[in-house]
MIDOSE-1310 file (N, C-alpha, C; in nm, 2 decimals, decimal comma, always signed):
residues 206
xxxx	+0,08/-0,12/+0,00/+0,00/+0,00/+0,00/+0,09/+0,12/+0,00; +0,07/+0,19/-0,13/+0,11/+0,33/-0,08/+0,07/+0,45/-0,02; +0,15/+0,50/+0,03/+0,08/+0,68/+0,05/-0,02/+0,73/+0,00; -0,01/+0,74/-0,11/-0,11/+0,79/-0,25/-0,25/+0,72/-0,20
xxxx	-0,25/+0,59/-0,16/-0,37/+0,48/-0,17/-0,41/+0,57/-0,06; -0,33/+0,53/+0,04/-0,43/+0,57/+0,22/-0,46/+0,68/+0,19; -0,38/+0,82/+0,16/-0,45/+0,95/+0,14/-0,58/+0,94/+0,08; -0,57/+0,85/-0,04/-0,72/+0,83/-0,11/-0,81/+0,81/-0,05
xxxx	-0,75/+0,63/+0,05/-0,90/+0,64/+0,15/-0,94/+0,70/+0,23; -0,84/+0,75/+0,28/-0,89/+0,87/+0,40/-0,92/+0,99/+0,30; -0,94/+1,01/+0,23/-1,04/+1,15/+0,19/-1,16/+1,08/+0,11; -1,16/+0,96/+0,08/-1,30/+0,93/+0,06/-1,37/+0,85/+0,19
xxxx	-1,31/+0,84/+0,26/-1,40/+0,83/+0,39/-1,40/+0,92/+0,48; -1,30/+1,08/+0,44/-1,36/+1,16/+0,55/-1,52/+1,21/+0,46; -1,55/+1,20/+0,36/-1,66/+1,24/+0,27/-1,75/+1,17/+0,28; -1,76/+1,05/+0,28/-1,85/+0,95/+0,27/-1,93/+0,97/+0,41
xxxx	-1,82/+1,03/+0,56/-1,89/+1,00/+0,68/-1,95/+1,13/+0,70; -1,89/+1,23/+0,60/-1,97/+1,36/+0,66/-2,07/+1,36/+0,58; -2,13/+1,28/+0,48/-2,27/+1,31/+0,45/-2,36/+1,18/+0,57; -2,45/+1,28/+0,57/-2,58/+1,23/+0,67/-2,62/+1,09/+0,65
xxxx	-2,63/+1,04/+0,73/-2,72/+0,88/+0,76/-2,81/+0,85/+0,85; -2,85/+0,75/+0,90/-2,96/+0,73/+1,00/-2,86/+0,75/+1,15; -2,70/+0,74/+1,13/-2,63/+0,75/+1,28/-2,60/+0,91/+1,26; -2,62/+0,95/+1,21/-2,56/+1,11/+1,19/-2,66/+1,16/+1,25
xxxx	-2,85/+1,14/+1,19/-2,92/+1,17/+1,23/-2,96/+1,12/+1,43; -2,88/+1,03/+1,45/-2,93/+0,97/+1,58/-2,84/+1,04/+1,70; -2,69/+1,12/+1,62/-2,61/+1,20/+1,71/-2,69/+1,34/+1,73; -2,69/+1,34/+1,58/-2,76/+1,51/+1,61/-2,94/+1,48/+1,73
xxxx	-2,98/+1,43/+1,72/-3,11/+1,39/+1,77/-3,09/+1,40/+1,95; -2,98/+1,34/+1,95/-2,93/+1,33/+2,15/-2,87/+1,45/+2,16; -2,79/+1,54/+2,03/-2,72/+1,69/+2,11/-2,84/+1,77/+2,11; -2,91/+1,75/+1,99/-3,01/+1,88/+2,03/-3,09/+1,86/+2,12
xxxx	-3,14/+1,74/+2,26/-3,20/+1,71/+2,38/-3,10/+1,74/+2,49; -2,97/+1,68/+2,46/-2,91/+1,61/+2,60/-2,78/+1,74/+2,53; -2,74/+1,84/+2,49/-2,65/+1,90/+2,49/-2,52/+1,86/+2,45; -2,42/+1,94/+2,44/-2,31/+1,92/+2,40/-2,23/+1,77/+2,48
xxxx	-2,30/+1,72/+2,59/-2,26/+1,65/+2,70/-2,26/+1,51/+2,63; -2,39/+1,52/+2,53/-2,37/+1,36/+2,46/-2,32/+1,33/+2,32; -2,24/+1,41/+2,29/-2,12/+1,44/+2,20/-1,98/+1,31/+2,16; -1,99/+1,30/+2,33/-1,87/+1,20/+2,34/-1,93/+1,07/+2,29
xxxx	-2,02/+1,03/+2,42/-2,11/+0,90/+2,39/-2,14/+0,84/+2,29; -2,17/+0,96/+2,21/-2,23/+0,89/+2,10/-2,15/+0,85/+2,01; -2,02/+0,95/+1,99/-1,88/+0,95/+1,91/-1,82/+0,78/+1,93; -1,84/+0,74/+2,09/-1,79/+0,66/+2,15/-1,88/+0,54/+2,11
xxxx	-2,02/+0,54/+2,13/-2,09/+0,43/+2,04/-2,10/+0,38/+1,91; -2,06/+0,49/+1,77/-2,06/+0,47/+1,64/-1,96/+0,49/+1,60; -1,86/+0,48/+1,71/-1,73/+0,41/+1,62/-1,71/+0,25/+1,69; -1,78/+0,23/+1,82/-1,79/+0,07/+1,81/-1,84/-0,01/+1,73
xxxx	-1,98/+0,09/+1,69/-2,08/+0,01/+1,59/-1,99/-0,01/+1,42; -1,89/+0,12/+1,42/-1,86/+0,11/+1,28/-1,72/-0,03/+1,30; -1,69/-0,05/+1,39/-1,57/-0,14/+1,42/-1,64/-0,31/+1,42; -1,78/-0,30/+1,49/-1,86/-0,43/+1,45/-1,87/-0,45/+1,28
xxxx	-1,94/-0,35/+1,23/-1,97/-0,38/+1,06/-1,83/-0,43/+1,03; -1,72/-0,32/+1,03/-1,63/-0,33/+0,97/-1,58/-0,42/+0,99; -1,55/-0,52/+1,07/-1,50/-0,64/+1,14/-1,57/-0,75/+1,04; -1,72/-0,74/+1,06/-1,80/-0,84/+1,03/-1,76/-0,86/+0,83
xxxx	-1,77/-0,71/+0,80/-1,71/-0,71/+0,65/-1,59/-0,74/+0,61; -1,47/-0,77/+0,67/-1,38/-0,76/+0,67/-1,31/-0,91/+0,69; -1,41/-0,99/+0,73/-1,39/-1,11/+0,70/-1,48/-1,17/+0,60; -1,58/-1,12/+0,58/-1,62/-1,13/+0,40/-1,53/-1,11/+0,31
xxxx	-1,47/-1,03/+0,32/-1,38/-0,95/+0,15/-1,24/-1,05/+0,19; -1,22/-1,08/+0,31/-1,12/-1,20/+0,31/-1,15/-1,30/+0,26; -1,25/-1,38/+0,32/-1,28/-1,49/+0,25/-1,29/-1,51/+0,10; -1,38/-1,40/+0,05/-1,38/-1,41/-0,10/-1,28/-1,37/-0,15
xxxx	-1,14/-1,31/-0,11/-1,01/-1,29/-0,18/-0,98/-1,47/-0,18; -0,94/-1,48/-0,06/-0,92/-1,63/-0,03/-0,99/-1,73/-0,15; -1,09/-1,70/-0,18/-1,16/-1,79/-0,26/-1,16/-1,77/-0,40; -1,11/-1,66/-0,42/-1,12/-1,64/-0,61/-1,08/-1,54/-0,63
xxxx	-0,95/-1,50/-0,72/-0,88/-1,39/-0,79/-1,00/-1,33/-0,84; -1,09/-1,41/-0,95/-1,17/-1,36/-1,01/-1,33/-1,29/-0,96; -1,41/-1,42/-0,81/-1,43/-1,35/-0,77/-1,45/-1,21/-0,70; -1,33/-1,18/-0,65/-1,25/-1,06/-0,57/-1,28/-0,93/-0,66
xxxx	-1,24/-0,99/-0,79/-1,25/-0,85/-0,91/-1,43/-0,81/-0,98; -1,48/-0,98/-0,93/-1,61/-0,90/-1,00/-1,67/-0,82/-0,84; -1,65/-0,87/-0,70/-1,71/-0,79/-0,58/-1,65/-0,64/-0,60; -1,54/-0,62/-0,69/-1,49/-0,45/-0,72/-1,55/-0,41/-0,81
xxxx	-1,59/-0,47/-0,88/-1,66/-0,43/-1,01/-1,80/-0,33/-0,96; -1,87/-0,50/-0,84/-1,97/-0,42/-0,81/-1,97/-0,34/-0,73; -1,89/-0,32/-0,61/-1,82/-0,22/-0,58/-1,89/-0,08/-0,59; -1,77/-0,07/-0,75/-1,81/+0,06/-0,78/-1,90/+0,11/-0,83
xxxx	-2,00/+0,02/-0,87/-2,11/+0,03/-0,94/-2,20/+0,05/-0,81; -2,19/-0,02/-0,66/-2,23/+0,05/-0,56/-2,23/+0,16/-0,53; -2,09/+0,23/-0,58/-2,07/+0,37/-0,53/-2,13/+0,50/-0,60; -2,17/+0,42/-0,71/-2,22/+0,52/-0,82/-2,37/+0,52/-0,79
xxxx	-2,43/+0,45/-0,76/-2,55/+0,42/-0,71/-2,58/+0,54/-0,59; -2,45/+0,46/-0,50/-2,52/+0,58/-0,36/-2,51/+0,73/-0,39; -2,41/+0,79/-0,52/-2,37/+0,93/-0,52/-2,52/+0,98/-0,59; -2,57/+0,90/-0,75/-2,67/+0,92/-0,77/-2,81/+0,97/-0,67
xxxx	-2,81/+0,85/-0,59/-2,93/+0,88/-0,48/-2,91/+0,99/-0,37; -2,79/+1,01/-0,33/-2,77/+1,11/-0,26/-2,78/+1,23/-0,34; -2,73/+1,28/-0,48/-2,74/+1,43/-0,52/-2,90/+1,42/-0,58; -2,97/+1,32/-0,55/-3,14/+1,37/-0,58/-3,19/+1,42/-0,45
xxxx	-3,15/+1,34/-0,34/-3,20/+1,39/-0,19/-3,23/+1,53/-0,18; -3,30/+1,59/-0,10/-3,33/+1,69/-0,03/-3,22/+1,75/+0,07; -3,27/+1,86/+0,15/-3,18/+1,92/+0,22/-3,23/+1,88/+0,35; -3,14/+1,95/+0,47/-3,21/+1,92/+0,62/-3,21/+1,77/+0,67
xxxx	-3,18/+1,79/+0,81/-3,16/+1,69/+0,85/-3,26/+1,65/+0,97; -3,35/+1,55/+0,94/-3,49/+1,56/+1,03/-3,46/+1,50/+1,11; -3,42/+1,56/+1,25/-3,39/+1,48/+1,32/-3,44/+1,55/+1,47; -3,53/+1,47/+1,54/-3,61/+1,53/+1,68/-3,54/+1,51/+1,77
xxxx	-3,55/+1,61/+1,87/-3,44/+1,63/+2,00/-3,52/+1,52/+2,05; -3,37/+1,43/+2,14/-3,46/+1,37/+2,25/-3,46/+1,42/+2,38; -3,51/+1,43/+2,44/-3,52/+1,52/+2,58/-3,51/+1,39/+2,67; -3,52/+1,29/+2,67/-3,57/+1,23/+2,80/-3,43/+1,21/+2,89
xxxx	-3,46/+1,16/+3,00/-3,34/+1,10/+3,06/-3,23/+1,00/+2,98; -3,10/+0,99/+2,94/-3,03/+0,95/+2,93/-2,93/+0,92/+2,95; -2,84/+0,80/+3,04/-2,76/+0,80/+3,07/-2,63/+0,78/+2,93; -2,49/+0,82/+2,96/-2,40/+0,80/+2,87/-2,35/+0,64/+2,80
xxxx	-2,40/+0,53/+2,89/-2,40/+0,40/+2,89/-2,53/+0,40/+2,76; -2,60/+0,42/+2,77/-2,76/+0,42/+2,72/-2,72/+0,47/+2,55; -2,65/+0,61/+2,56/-2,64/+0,65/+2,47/-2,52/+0,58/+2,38; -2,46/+0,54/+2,44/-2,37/+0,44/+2,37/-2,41/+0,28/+2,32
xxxx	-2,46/+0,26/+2,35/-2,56/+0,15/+2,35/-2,64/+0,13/+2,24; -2,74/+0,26/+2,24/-2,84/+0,29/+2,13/-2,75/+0,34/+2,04; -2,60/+0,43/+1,98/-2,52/+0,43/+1,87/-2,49/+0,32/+1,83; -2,47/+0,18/+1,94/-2,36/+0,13/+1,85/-2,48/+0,02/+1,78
xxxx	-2,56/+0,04/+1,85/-2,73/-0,08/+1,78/-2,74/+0,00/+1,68; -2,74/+0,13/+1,67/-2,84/+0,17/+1,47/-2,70/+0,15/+1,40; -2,59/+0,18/+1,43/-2,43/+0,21/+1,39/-2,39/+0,04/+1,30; -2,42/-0,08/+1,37/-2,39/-0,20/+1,40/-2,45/-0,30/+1,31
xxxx	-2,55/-0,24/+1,35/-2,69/-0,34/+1,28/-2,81/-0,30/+1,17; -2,71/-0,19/+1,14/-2,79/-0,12/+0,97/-2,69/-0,21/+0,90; -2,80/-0,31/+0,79/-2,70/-0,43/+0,70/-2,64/-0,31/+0,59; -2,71/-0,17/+0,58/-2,63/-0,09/+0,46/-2,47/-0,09/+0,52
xxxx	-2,44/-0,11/+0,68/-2,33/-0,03/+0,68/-2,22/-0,15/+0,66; -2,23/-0,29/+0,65/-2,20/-0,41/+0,63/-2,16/-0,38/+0,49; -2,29/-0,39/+0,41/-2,27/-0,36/+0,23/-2,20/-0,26/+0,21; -2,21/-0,13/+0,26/-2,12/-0,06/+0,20/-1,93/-0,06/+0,25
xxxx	-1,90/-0,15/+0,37/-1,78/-0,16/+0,35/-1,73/-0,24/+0,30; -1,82/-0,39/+0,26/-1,82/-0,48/+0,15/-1,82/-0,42/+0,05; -1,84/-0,28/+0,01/-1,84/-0,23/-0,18/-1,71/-0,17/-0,16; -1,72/-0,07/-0,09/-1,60/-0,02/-0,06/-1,44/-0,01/-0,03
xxxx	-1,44/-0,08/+0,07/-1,27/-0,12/+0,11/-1,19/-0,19/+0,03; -1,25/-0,29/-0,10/-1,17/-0,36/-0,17/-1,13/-0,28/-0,30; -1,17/-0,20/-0,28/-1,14/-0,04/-0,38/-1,01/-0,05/-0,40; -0,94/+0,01/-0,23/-0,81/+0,01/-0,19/-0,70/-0,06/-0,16
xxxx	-0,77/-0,20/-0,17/-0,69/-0,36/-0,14/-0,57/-0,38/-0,29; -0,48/-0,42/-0,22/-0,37/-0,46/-0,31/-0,36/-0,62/-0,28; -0,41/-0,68/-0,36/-0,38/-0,83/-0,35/-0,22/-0,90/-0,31; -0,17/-0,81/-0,41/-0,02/-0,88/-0,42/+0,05/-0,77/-0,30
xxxx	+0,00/-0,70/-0,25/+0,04/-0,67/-0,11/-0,01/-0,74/+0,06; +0,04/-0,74/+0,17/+0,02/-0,80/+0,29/-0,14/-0,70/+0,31; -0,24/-0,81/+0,28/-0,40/-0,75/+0,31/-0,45/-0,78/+0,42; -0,38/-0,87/+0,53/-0,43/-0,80/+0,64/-0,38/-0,70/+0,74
xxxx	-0,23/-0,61/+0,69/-0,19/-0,52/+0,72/-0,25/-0,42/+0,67; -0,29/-0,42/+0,56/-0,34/-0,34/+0,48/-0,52/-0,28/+0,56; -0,57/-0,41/+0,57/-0,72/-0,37/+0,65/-0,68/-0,29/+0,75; -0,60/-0,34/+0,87/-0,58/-0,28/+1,02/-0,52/-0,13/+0,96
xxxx	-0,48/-0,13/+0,88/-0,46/+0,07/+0,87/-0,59/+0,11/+0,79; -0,61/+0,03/+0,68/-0,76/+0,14/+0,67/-0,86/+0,11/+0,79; -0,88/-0,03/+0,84/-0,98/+0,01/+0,95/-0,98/+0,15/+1,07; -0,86/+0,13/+1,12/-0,81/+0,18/+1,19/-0,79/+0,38/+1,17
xxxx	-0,78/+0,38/+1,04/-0,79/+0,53/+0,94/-0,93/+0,57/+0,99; -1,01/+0,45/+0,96/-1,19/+0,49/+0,94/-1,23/+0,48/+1,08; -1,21/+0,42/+1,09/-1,28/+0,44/+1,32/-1,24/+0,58/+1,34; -1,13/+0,56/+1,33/-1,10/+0,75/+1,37/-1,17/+0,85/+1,36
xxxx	-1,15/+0,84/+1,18/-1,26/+0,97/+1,11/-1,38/+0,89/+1,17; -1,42/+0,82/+1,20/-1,55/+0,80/+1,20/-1,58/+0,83/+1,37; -1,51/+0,87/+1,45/-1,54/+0,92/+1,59/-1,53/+1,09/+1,61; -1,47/+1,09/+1,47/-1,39/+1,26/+1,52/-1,51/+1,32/+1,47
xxxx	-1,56/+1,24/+1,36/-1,72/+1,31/+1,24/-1,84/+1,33/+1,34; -1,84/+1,19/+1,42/-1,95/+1,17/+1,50/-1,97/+1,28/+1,58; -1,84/+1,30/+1,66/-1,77/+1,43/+1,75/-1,83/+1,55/+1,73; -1,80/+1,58/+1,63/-1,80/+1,68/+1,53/-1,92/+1,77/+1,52
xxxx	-2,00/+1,64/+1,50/-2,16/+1,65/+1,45/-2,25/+1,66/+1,60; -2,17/+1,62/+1,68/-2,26/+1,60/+1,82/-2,25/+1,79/+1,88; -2,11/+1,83/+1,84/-2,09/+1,91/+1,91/-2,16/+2,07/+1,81; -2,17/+2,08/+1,66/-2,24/+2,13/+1,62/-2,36/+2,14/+1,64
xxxx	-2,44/+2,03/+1,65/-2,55/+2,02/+1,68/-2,62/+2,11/+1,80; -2,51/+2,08/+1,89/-2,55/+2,16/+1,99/-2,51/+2,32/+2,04; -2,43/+2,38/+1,92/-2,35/+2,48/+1,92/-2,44/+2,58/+1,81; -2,49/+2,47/+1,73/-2,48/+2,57/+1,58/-2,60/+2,51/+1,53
xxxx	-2,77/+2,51/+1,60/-2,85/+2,42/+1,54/-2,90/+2,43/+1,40; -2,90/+2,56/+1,37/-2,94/+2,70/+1,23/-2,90/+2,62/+1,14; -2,74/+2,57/+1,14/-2,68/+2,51/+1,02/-2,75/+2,36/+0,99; -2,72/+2,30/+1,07/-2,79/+2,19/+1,04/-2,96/+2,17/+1,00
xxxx	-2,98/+2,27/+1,03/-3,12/+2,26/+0,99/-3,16/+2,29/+0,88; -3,06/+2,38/+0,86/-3,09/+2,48/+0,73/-3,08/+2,35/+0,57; -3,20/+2,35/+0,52/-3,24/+2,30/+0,38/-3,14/+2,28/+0,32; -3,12/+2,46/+0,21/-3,02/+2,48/+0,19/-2,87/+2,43/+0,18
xxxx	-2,81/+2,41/+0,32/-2,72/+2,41/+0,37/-2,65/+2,24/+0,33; -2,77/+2,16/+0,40/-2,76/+2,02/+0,40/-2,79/+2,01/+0,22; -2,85/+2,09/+0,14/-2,87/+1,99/+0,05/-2,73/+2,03/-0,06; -2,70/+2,11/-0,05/-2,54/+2,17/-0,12/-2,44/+2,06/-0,04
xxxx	-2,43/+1,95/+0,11/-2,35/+1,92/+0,15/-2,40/+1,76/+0,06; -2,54/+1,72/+0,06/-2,57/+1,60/-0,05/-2,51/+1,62/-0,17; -2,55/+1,69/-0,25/-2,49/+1,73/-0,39/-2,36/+1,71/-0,40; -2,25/+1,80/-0,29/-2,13/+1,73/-0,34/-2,05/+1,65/-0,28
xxxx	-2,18/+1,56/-0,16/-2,12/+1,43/-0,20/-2,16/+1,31/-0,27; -2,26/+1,33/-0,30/-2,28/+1,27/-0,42/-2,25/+1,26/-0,56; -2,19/+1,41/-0,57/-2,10/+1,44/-0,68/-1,95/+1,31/-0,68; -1,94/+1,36/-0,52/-1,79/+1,30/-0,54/-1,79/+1,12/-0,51
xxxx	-1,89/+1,10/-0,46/-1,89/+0,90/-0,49/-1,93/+0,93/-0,63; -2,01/+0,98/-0,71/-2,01/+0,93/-0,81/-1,91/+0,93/-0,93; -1,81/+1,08/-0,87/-1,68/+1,06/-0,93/-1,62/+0,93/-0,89; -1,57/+0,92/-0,80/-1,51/+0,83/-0,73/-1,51/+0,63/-0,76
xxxx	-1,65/+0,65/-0,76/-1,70/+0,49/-0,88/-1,65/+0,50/-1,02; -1,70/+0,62/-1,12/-1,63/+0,60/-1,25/-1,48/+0,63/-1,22; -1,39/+0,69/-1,14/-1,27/+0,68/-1,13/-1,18/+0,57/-1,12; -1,25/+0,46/-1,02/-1,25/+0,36/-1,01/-1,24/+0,20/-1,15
xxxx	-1,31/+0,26/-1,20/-1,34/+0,21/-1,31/-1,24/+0,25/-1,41; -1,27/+0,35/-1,46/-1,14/+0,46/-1,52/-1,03/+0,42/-1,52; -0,96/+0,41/-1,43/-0,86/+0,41/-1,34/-0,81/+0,23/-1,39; -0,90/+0,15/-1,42/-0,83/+0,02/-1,44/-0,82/-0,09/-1,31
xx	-0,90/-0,03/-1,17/-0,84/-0,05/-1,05/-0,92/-0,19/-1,01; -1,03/-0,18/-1,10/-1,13/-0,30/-1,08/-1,11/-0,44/-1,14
């Protein structure tokens, strides 16, 4: 794996995490009830949840390397053809992020808990690291050194985004609410998976 590669992944998955999902909407949902206080928790539950999927996917895309050169290349194929998919659906989306304060009692346990359940056990977030990570896989390089640094790349960005999002939420509600705002932040990311699939393609990488 080179430099060139990991910079790739890590800027297509700092993009990929900062457009909105059902865990984006479930951080923002506990800061605008429970305050900047459940920022961490939740940072701290959907990056467990994303370390379950990723784990769980991650012995998929082994096995099927393990099982077929050729296999391995049509799972990239579809891949990117996944990725083109989600850029499409995302630059039709709307703006705004609907997402209801929760007010009730919540302990930090609780809140971690309920991140790492929608985080964990949404099968999209399984499939999409099954389309995605073998993007970046070098066969003829050491792939399971190769996963532990992109996994390990993506937990991160995926705690710091969570972070991020918990702590806006409760700093800055205007922005996230604003239509506008969110639907310029769909558009170009869906511009850029959908670059990013025919690049892929392009590119010879599949």
């Amino acid at each position: 794996m080179t430099p060139t590669t990991w910079l790739a992944f890590a800027a297509a998955s700092g993009v990929l995490l900062v457009i909105p999902g059902p865990t984006i909407l479930l951080v923002v949902s506990y800061a605008l009830g429970q305050g900047w206080r459940a920022a961490l928790p939740m940072a701290v539950g959907v990056a467990l949840g994303d370390f379950t999927a990723m784990t769980l996917s991650m012995l998929g895309v082994g096995a099927i390397l393990s099982a077929s050169a050729g296999l391995f290349t049509a799972l990239k194929w579809a891949g990117a053809a996944y990725l083109i998919w989600l850029g499409v659906k995302l630059w039709r989306a709307g703006g705004g992020l609907d997402a209801a304060p929760k007010t009730g009692a919540a302990s930090p346990l609780r809140m971690i808990a309920h991140a790492w359940l929608v985080t964990a056990l949404n099968p999209k977030s399984i499939t999409f690291f099954v389309a995605f990570l073998p993007q970046f896989l070098d066969r003829a390089g050491d792939v399971p050194r190769q996963m532990l640094i992109f996994g390990t790349t993506f937990l991160v960005l995926a705690f710091a985004n969570a972070l991020g999002y918990g702590f806006a939420a409760s700093r800055a509600r205007g922005v996230l609410s604003n239509a506008r705002a969110m639907g310029v932040v769909n558009k170009v990311g869906g511009g850029l998976l959908i670059g990013a699939g025919v690049a892929t393609v392009a590119a010879g990488r599949v």
